[in-house]
C-alpha positions as CSV (number, residue, x, y, z in Angstrom):
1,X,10.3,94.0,101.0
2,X,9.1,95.5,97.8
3,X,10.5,92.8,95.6
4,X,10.5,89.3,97.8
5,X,11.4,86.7,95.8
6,X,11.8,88.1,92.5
7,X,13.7,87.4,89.8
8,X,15.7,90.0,88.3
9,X,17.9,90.3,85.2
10,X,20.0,93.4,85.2
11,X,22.5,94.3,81.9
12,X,25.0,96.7,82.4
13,X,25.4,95.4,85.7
14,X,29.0,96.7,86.7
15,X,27.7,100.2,85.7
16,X,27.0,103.1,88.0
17,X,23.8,102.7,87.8
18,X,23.3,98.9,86.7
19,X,24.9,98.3,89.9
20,X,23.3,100.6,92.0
21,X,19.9,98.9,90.4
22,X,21.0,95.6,91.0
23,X,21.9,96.6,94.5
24,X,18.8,98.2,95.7
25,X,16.7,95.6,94.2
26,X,18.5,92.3,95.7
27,X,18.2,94.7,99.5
28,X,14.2,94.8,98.7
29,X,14.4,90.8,98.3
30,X,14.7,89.9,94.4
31,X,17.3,87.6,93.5
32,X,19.6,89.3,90.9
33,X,21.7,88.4,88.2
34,X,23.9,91.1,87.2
35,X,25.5,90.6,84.0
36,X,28.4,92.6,82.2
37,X,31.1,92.2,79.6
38,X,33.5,92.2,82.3
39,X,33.0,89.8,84.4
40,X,35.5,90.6,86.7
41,X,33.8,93.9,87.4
42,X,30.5,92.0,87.9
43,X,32.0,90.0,90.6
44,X,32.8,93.0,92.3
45,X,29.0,94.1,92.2
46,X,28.1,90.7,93.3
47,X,30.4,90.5,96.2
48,X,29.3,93.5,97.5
49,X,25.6,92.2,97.4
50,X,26.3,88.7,99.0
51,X,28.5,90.4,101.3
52,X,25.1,92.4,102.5
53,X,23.6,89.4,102.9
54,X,21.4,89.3,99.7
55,X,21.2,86.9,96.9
56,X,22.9,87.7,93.5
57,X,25.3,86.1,90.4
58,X,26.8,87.5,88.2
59,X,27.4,86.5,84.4
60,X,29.9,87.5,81.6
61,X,27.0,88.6,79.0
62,X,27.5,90.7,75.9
63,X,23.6,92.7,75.6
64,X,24.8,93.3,71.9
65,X,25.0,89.5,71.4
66,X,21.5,87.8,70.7
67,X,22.8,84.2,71.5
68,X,24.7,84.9,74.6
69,X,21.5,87.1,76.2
70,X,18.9,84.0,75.0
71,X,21.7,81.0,76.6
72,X,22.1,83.8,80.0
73,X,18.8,83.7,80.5
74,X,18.1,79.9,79.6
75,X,20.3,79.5,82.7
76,X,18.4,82.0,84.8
77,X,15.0,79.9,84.3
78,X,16.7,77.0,84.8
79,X,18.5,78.0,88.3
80,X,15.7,80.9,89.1
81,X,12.8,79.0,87.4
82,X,11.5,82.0,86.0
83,X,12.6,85.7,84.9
84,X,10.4,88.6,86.7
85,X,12.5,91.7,86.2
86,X,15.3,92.6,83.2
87,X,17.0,95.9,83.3
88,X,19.0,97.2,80.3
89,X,21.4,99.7,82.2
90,X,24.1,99.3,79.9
91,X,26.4,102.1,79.0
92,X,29.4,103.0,75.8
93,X,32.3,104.8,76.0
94,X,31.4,108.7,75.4
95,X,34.3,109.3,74.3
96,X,33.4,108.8,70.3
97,X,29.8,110.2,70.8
98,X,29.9,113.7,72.5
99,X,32.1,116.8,72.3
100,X,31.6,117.6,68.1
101,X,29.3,119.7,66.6
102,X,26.5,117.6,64.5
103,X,28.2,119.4,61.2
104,X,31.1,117.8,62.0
105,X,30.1,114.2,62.8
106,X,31.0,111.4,60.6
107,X,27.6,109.2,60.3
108,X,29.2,105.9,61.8
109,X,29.7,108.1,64.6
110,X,26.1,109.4,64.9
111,X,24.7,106.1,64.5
112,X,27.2,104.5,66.7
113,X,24.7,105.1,70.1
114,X,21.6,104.7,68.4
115,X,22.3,101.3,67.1
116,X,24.4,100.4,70.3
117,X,21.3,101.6,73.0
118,X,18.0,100.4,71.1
119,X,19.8,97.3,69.5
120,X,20.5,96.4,73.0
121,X,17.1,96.8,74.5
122,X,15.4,95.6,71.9
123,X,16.9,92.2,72.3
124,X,16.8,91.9,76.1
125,X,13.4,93.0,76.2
126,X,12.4,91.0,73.1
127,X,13.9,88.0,75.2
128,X,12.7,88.4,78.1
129,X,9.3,89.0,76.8
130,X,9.6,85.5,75.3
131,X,10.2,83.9,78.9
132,X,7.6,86.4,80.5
133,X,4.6,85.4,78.4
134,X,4.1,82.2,79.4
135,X,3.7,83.3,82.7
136,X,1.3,85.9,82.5
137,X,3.6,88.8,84.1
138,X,6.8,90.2,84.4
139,X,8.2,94.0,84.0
140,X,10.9,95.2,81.5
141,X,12.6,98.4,82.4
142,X,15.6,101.0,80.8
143,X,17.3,103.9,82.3
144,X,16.9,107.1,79.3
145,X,18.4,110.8,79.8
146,X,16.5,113.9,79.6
147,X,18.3,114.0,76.5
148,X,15.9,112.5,75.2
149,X,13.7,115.0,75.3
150,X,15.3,118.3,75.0
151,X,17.6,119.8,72.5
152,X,21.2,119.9,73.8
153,X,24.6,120.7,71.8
154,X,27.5,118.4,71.2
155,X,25.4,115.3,72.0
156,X,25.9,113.2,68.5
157,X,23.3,110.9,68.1
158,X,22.9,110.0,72.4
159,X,19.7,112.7,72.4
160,X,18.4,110.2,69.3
161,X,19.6,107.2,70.7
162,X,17.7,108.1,74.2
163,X,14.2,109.2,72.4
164,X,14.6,106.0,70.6
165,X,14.5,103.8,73.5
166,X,11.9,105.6,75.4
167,X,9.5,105.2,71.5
168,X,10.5,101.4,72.4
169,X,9.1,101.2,75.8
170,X,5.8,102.5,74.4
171,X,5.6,100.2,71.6
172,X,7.2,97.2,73.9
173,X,4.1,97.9,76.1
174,X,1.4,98.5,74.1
175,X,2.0,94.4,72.7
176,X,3.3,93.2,75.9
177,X,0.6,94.7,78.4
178,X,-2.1,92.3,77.4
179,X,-0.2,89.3,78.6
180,X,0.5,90.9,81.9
181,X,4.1,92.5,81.4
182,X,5.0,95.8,82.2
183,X,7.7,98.0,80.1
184,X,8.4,101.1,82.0
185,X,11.7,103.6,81.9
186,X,13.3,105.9,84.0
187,X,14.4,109.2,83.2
188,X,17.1,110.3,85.6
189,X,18.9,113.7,86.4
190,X,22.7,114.3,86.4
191,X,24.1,112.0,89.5
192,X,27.6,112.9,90.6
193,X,27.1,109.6,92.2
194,X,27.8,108.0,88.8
195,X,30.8,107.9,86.2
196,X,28.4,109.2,83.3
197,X,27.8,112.7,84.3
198,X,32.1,113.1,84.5
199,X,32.2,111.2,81.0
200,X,29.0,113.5,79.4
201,X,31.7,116.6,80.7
202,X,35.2,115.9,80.0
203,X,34.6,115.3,75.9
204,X,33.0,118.6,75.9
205,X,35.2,120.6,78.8
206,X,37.0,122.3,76.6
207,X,33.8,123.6,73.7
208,X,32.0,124.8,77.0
209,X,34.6,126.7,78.6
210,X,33.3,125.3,81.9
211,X,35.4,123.7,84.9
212,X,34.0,120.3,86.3
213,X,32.7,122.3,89.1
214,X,31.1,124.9,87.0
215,X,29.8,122.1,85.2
216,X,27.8,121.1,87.8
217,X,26.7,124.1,89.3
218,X,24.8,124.7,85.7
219,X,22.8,121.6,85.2
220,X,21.8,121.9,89.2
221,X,20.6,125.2,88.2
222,X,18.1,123.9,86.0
223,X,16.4,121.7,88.8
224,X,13.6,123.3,90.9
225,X,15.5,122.3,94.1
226,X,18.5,123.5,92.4
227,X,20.9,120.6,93.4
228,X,21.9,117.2,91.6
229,X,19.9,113.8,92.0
230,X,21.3,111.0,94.4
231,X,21.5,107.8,93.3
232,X,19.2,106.4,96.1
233,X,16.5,108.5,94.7
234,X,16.5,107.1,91.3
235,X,17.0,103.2,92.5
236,X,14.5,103.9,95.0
237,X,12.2,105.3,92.4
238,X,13.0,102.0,90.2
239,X,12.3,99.5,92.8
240,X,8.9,100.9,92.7
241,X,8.4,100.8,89.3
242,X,9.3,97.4,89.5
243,X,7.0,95.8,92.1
244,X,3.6,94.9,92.5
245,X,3.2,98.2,93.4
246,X,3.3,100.0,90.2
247,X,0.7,97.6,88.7
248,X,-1.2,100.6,87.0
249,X,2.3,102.0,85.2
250,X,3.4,100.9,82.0
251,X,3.9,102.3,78.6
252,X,5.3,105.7,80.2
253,X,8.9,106.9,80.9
254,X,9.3,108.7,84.4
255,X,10.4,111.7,84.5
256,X,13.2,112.0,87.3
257,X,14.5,115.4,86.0
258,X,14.0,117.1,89.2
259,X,12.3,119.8,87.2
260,X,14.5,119.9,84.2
261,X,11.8,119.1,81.8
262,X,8.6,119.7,82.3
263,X,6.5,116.5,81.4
């Protein structure tokens, strides 16, 4: 197993694709604790680990809130005796982000994602770092959109708010790398697998003129194998990123477009 007796932090945990990370990760042997604002939806992702036969709790955590991410993890060392892996999967509403032109967006509603997504990362990953140094390792990892590196209409400020995150993981790196930790992202395509690719569509469903299944067909159309991403490929490309494995990777956003960009 890839990730034996890790310790793994995941926020955004009852996501699509927090729990899909915190999932794969806890089946390669890393003991997970997937966090949430809901914790009843955490339990669900937790249930369905233990019920696999893995190890996993789950935690009512807010990512925006600086004191209850420093106590969560507090608890983590204190149960875990260490932190090895955090994730910042976490996910807003879309519903006050996408869909208007920029000409027409109010500015709290522009900066509503970038202050939501890089305000969040930056204070998991700040506080994780904090635990990490002291033992010489460790890897901190986000989930981006291609967004973040192409010009799309009726985005707001997500495409902003995705490029943001992905400058962080640079700048995370190049201070963190030198005491051993890792800070690495990954760049998905569209997963029907997920809620996000139906939220990114239904604000804009009506400005595009596209059905939902239209709406697929067009972004597999811009992949070289022309079809969407599963969600196994991109957990299976993050389990990677986040064992031993990957030593040599940090700094760097991977590009799991499928073809979409060209890095």
């Amino acid at each position: 197993m890839l990730l034996q007796d890790k310790v793994a932090v995941v926020y955004g945990g009852a996501g699509s694709i927090g729990s899909a990370l915190a999932r794969a990760f806890a089946g390669q042997g890393a003991t997970v604790h997937v966090t949430g604002r809901d914790k009843a939806a955490v339990d669900v992702v937790t249930d369905k680990i233990r019920a696999e036969g893995f190890t996993a709790e789950a935690a009512q955590v807010d990512a925006l809130d600086e004191q209850a991410v420093d106590e969560h993890l507090r608890h983590v060392v204190d149960t875990s005796g260490r932190v090895d892996i955090s994730v910042n999967a976490i996910g807003i509403p879309d519903g006050d982000i996408l869909g208007l032109p920029l000409v027409e967006l109010d500015a709290t509603q522009f900066a509503l994602p970038l202050a939501t997504y890089t305000t969040s990362y930056f204070l998991t990953a700040r506080l994780a770092a904090r635990r990490m140094i002291p033992a010489g390792s460790g890897v901190i990892m986000t989930v981006t959109a291609l967004h973040s590196r192409t010009g799309l209409p009726l985005v707001g400020g997500y495409g902003p708010a995705q490029a943001a995150k992905e400058a962080l993981t640079r700048d995370l790196s190049a201070e963190l790398a030198p005491h051993g930790i890792r800070v690495v992202g990954l760049r998905p395509q569209a997963m029907p697998a997920t809620r996000t690719i139906r939220r990114a569509y239904e604000p804009r469903a009506a400005a595009s003129g596209l059905t939902w299944e239209q709406w697929q067909e067009m972004l597999a159309a811009r992949t070289h194998p022309r079809r969407l991403m599963r969600l196994e490929e991109m957990t299976d490309a993050a389990v990677f990123l986040a064992s031993d494995r990957a030593s040599g990777m940090t700094g760097t956003t991977v590009n799991l477009t499928m073809g979409s960009l060209d890095d």
